[in-house]
Each structure stands twice: as structure tokens, then as C-alpha cells.
Jmol script that loads the backbone (N, CA, C; Angstrom):
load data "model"
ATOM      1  N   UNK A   1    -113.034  30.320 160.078  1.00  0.00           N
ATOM      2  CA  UNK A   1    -113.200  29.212 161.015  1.00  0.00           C
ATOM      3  C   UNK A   1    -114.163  29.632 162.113  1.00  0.00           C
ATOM      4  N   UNK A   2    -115.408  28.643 162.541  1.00  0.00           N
ATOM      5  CA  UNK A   2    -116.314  29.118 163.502  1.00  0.00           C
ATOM      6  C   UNK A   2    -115.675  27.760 164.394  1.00  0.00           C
ATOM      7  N   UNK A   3    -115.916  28.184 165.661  1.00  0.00           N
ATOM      8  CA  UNK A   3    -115.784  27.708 166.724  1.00  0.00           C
ATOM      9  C   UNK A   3    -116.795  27.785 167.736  1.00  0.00           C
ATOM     10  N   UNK A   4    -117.459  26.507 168.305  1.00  0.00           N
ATOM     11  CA  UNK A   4    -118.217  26.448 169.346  1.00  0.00           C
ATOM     12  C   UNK A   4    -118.034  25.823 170.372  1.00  0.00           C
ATOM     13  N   UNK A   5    -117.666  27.304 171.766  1.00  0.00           N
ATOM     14  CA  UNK A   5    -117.307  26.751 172.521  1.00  0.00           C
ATOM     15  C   UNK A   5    -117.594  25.840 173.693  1.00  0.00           C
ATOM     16  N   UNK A   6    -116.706  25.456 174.374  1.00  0.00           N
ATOM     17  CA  UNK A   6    -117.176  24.563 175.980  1.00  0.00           C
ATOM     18  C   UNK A   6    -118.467  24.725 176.507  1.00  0.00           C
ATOM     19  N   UNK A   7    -118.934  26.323 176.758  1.00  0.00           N
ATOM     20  CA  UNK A   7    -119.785  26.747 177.631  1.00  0.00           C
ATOM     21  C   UNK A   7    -121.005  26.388 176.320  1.00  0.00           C
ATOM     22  N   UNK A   8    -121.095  25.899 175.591  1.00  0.00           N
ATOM     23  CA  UNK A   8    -122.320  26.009 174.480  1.00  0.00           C
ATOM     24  C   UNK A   8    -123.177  25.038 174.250  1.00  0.00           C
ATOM     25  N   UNK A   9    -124.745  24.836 173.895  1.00  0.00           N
ATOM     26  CA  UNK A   9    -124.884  23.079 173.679  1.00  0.00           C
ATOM     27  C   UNK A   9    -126.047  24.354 172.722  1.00  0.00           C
ATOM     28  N   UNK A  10    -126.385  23.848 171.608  1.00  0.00           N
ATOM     29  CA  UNK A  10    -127.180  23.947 170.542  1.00  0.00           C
ATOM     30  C   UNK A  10    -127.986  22.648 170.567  1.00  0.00           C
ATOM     31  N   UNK A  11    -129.587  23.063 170.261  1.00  0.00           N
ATOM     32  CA  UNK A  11    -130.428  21.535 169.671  1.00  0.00           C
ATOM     33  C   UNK A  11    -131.098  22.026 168.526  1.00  0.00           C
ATOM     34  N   UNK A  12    -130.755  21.589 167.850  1.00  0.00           N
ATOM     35  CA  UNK A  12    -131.115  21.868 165.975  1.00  0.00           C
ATOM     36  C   UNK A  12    -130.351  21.450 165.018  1.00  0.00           C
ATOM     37  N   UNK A  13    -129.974  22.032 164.001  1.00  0.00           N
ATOM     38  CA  UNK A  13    -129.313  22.003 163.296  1.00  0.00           C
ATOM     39  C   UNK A  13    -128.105  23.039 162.685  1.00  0.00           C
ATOM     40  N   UNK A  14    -127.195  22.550 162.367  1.00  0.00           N
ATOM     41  CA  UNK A  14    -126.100  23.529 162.207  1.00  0.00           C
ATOM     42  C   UNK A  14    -125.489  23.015 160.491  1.00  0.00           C
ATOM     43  N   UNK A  15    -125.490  24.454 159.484  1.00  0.00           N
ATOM     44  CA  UNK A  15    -124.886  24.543 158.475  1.00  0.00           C
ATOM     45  C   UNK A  15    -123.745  25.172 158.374  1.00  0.00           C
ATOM     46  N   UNK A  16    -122.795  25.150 158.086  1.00  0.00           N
ATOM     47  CA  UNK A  16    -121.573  25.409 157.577  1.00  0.00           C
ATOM     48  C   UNK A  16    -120.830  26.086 156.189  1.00  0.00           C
ATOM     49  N   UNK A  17    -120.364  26.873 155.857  1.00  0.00           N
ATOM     50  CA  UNK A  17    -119.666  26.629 154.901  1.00  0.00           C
ATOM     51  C   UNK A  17    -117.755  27.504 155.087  1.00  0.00           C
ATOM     52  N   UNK A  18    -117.386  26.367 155.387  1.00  0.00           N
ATOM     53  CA  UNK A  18    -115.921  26.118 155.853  1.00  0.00           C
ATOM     54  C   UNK A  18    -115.834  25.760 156.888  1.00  0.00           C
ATOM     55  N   UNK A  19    -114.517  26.104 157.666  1.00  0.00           N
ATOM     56  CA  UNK A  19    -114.121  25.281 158.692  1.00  0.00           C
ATOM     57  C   UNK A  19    -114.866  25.340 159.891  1.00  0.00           C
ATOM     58  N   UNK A  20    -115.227  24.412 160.854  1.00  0.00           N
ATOM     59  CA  UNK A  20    -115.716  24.448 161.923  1.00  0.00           C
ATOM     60  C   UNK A  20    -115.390  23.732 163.151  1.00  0.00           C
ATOM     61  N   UNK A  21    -115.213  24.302 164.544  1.00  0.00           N
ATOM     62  CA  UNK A  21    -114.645  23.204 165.568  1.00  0.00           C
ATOM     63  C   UNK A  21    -115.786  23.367 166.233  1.00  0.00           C
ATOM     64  N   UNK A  22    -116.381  22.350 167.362  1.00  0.00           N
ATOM     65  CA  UNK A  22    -117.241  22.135 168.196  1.00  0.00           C
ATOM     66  C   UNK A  22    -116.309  21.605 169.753  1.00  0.00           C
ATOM     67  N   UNK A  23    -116.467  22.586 170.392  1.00  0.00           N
ATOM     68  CA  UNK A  23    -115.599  21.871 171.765  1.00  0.00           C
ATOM     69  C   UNK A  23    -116.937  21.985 172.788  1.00  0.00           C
ATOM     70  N   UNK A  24    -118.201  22.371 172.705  1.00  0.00           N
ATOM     71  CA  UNK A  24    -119.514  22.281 173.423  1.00  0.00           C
ATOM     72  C   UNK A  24    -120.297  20.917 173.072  1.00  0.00           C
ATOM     73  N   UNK A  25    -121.496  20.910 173.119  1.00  0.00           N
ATOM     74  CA  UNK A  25    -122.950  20.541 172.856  1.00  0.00           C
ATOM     75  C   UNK A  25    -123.387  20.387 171.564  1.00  0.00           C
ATOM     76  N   UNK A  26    -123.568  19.277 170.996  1.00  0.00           N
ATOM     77  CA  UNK A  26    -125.047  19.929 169.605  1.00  0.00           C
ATOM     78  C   UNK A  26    -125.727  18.497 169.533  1.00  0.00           C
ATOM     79  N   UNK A  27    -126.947  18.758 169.655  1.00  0.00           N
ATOM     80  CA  UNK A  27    -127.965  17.926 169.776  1.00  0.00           C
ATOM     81  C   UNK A  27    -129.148  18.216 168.448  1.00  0.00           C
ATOM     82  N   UNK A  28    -128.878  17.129 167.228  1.00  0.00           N
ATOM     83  CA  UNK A  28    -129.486  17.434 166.121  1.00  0.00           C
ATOM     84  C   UNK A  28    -128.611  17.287 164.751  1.00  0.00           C
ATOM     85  N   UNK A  29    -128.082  17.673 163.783  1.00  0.00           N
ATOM     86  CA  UNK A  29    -127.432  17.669 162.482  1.00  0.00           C
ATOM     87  C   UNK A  29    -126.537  18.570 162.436  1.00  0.00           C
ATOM     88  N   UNK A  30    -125.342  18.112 162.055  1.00  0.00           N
ATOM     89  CA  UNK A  30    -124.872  19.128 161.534  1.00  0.00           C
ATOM     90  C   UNK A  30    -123.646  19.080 160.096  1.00  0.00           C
ATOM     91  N   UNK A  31    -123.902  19.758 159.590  1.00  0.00           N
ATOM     92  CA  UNK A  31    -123.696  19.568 157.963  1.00  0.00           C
ATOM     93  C   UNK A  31    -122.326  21.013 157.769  1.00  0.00           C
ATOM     94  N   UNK A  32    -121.230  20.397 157.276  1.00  0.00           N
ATOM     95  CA  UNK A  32    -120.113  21.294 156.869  1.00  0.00           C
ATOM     96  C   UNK A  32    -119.512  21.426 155.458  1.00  0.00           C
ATOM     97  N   UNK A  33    -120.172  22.135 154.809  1.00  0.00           N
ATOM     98  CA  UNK A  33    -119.906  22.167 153.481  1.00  0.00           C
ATOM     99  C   UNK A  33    -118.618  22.742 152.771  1.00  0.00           C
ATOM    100  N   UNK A  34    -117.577  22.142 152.252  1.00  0.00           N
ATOM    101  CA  UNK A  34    -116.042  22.730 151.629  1.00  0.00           C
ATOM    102  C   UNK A  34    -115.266  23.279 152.742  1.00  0.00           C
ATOM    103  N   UNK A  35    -115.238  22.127 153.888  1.00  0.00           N
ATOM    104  CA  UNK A  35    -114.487  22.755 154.802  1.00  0.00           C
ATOM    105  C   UNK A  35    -114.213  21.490 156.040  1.00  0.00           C
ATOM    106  N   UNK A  36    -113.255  21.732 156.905  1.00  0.00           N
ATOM    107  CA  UNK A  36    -113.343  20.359 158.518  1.00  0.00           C
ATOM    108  C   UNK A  36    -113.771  20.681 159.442  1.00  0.00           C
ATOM    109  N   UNK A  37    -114.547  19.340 159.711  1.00  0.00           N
ATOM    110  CA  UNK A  37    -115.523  19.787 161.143  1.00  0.00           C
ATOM    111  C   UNK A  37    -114.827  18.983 162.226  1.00  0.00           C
ATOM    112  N   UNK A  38    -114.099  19.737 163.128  1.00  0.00           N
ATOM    113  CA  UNK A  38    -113.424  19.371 164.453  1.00  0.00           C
ATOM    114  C   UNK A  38    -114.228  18.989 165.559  1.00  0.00           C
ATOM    115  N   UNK A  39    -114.379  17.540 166.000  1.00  0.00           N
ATOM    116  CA  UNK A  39    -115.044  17.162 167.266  1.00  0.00           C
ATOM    117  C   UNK A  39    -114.070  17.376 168.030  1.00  0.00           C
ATOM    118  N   UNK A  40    -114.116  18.502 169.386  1.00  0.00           N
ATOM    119  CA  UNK A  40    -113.370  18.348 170.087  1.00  0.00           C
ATOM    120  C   UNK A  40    -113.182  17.606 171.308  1.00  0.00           C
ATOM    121  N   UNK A  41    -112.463  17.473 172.771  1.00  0.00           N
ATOM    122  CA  UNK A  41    -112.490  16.678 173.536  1.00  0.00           C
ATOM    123  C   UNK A  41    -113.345  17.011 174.697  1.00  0.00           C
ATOM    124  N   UNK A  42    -113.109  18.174 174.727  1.00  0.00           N
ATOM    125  CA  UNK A  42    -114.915  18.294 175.536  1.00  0.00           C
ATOM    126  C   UNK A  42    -116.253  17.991 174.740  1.00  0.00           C
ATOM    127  N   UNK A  43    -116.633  17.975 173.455  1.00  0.00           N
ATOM    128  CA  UNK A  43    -117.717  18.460 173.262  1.00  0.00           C
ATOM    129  C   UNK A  43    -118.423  16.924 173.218  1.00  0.00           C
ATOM    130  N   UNK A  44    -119.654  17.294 173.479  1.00  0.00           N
ATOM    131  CA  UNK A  44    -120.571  15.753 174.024  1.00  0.00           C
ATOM    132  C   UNK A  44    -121.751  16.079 172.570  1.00  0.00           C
ATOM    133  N   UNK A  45    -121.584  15.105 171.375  1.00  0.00           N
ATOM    134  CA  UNK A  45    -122.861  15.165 170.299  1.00  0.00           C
ATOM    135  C   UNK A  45    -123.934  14.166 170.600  1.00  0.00           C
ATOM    136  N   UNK A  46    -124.484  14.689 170.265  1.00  0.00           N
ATOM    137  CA  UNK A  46    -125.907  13.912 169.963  1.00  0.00           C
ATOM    138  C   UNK A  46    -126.597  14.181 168.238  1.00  0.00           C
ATOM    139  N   UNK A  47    -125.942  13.766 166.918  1.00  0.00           N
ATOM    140  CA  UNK A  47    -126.148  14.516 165.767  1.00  0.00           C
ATOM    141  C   UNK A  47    -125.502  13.522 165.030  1.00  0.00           C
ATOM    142  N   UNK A  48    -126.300  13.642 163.937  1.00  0.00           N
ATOM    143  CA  UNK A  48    -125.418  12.984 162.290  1.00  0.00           C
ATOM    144  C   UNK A  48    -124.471  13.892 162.049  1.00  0.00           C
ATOM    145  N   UNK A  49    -123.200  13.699 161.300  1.00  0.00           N
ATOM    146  CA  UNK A  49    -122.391  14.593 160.840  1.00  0.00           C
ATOM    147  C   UNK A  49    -122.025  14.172 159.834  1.00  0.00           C
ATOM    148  N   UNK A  50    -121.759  15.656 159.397  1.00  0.00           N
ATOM    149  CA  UNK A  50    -121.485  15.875 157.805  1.00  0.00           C
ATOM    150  C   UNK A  50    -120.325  16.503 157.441  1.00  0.00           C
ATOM    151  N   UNK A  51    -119.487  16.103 156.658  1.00  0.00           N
ATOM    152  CA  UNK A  51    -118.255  17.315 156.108  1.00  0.00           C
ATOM    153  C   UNK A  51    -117.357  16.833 155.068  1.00  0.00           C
ATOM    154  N   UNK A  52    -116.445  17.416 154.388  1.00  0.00           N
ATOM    155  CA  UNK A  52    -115.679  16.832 153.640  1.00  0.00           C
ATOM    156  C   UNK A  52    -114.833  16.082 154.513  1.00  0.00           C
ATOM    157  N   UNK A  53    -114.189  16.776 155.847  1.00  0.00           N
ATOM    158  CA  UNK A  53    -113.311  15.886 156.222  1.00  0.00           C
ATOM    159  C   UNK A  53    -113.476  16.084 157.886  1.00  0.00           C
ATOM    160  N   UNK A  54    -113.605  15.096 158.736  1.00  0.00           N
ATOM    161  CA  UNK A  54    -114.174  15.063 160.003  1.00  0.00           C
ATOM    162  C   UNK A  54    -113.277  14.922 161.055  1.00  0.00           C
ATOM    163  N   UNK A  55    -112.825  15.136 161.925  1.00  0.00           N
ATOM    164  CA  UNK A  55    -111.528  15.141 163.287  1.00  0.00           C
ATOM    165  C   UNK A  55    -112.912  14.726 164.367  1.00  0.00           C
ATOM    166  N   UNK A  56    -112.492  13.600 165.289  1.00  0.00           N
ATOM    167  CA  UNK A  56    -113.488  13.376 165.980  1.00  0.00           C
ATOM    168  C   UNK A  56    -112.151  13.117 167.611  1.00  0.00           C
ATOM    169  N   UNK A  57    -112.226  13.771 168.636  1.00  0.00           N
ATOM    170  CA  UNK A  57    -111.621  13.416 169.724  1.00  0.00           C
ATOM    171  C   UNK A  57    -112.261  13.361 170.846  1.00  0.00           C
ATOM    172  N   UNK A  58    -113.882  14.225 170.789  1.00  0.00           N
ATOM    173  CA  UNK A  58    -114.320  13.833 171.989  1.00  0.00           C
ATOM    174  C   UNK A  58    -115.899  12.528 171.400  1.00  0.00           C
ATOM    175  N   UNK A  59    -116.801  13.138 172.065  1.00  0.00           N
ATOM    176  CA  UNK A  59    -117.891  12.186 171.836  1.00  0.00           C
ATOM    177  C   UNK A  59    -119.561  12.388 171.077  1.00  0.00           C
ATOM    178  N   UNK A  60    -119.444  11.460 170.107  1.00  0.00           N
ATOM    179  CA  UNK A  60    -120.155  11.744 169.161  1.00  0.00           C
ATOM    180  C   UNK A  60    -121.625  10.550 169.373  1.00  0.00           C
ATOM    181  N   UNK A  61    -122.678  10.581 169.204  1.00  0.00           N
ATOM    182  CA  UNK A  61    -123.378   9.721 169.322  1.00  0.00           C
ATOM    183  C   UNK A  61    -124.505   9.733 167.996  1.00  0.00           C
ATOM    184  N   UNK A  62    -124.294   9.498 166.837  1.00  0.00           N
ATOM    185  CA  UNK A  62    -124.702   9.466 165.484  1.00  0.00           C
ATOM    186  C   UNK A  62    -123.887   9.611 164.513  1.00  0.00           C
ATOM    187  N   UNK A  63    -124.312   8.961 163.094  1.00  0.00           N
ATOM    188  CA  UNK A  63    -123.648   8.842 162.198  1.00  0.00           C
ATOM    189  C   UNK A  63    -122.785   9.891 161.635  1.00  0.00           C
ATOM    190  N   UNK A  64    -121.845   9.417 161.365  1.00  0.00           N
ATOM    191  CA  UNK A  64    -120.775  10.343 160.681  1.00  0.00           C
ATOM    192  C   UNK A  64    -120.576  10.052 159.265  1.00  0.00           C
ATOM    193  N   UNK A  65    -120.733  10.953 158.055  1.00  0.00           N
ATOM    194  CA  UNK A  65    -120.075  10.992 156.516  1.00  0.00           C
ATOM    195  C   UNK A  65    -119.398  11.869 156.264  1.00  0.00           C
ATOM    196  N   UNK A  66    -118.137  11.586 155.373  1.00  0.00           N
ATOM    197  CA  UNK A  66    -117.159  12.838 155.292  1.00  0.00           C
ATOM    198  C   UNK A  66    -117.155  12.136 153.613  1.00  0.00           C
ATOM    199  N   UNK A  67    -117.388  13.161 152.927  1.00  0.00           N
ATOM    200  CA  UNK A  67    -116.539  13.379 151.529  1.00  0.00           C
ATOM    201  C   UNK A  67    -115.180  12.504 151.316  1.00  0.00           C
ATOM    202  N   UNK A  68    -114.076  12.685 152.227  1.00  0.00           N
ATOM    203  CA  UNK A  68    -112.997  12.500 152.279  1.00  0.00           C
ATOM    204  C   UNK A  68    -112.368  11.406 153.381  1.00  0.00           C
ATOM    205  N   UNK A  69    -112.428  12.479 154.186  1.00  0.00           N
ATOM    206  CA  UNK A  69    -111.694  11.407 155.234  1.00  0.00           C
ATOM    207  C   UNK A  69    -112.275  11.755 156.483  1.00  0.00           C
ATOM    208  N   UNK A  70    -112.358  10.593 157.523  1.00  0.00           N
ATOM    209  CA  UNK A  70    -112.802  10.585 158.855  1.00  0.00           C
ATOM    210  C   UNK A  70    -111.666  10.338 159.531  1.00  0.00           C
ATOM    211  N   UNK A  71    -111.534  10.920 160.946  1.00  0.00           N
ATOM    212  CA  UNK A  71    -109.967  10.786 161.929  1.00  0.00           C
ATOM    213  C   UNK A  71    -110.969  10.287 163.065  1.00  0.00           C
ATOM    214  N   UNK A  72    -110.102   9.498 164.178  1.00  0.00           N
ATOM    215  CA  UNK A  72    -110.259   9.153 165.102  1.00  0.00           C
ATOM    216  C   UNK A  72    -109.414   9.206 165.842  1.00  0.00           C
ATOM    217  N   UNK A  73    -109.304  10.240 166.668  1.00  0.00           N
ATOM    218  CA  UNK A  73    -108.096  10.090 167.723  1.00  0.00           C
ATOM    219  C   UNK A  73    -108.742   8.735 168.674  1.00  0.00           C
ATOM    220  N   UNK A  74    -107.407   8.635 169.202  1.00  0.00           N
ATOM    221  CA  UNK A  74    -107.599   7.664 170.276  1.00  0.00           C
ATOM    222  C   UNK A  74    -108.389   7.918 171.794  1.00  0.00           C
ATOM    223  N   UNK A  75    -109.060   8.993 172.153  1.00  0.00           N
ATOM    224  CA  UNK A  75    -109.626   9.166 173.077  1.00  0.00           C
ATOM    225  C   UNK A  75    -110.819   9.514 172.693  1.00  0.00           C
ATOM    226  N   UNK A  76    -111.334   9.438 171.073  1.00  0.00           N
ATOM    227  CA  UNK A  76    -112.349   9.382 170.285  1.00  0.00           C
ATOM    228  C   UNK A  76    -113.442   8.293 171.050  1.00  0.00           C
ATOM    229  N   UNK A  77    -114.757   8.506 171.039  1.00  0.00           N
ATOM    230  CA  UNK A  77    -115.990   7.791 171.014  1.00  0.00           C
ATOM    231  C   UNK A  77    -116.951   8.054 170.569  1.00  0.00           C
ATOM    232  N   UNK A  78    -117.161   6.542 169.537  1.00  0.00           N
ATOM    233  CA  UNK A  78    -118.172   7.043 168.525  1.00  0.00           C
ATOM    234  C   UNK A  78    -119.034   6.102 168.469  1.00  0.00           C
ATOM    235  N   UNK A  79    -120.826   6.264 169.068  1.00  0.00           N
ATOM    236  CA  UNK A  79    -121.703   5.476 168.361  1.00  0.00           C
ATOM    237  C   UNK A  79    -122.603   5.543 167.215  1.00  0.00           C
ATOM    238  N   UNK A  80    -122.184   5.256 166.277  1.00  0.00           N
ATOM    239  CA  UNK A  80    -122.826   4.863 164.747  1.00  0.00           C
ATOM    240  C   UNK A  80    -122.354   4.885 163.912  1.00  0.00           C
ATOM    241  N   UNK A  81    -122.357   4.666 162.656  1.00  0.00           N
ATOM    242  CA  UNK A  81    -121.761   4.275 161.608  1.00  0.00           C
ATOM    243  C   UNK A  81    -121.005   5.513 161.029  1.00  0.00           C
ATOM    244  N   UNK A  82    -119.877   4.562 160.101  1.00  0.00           N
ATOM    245  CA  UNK A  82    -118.722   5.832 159.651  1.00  0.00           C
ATOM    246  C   UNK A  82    -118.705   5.443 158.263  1.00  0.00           C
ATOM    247  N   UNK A  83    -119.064   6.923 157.194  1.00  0.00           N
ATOM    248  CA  UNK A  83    -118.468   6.611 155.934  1.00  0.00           C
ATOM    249  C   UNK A  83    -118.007   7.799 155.480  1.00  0.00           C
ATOM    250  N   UNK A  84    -116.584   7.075 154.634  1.00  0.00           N
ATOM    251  CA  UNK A  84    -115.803   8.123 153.893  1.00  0.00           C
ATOM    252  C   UNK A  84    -114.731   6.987 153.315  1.00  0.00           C
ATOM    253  N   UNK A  85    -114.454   7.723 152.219  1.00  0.00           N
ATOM    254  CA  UNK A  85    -113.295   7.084 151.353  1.00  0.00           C
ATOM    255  C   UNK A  85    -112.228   6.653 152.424  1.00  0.00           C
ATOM    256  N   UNK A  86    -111.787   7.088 153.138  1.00  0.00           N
ATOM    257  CA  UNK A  86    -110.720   7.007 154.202  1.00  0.00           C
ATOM    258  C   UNK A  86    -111.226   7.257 155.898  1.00  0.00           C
ATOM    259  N   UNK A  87    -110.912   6.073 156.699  1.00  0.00           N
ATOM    260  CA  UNK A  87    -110.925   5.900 157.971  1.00  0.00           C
ATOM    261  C   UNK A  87    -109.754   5.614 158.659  1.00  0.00           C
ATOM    262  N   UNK A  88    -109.532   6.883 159.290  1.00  0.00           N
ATOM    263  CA  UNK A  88    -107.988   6.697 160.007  1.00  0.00           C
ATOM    264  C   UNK A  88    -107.967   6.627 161.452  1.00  0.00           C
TER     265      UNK A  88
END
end "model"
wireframe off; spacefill off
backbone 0.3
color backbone group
């Protein structure tokens, strides 16, 4: 499991392969291959996202696709489109 924390903001792109949480910054793509990508409640996106299965609680501003399933907590904010077999 990689974790990126509070103090962090990345602008590029970010690959994966397994689990990943974001509680910082990422400005650009980021792609999680055979694994969940955790939006946390600090972290502020600016990025498409990618993963089998997506946890979104803080704020995301680009499209999201998950393989599987997308979560939305309730203190979730999300601008752009959501696809995955399952939206919870």
C-alpha cells in the first residue's frame, strides 16, 4: 500500500500497481492497476482516475473509472463523470 500524504501535491501522472491512498494533491492522471485507490478527506484532485475499485471522501475534480466499483462517501465532491459497474 502507497500512501500520499497531506503535506504532498504531485502534477503529472501517477501509476500504480496495488493499493493506493492519496490524502495530498495530484494534479494530472492517475491510473491504479489490481488494486483501491483511496481519495482521502484532505486531498484536493485535479486528475482522471483510474482503478479497479475507487473510495472517494475528499475532492476530486475529473473523471473517475473503476473496473468495479466507485464509493462516495457523503462528504465526497465530485466534478465529472463516474463509470463502473457499481455506484455506491
Amino acid at each position: 500500500m502507497t500512501t500520499i500524504g497531506p503535506g504532498i501535491h504531485i502534477n503529472g501522472e501517477i501509476t500504480c500497481d496495488g493499493d493506493l491512498t492519496i490524502d495530498g494533491g495530484v494534479t494530472g492522471q492517475v491510473l491504479v492497476r489490481d488494486g483501491t485507490l483511496a481519495i482521502g478527506q484532505e486531498a484536493r484532485i485535479v486528475a482522471d482516475l483510474r482503478g479497479t475499485k475507487v473510495r472517494v471522501v475528499g475532492e476530486v475534480q475529473g473523471n473517475i473509472a473503476a473496473g468495479e466499483r466507485i464509493d462516495l462517501a457523503a462528504a465526497a465532491s465530485v466534478m465529472g463523470s463516474l463509470s463502473a459497474s457499481q455506484v455506491v
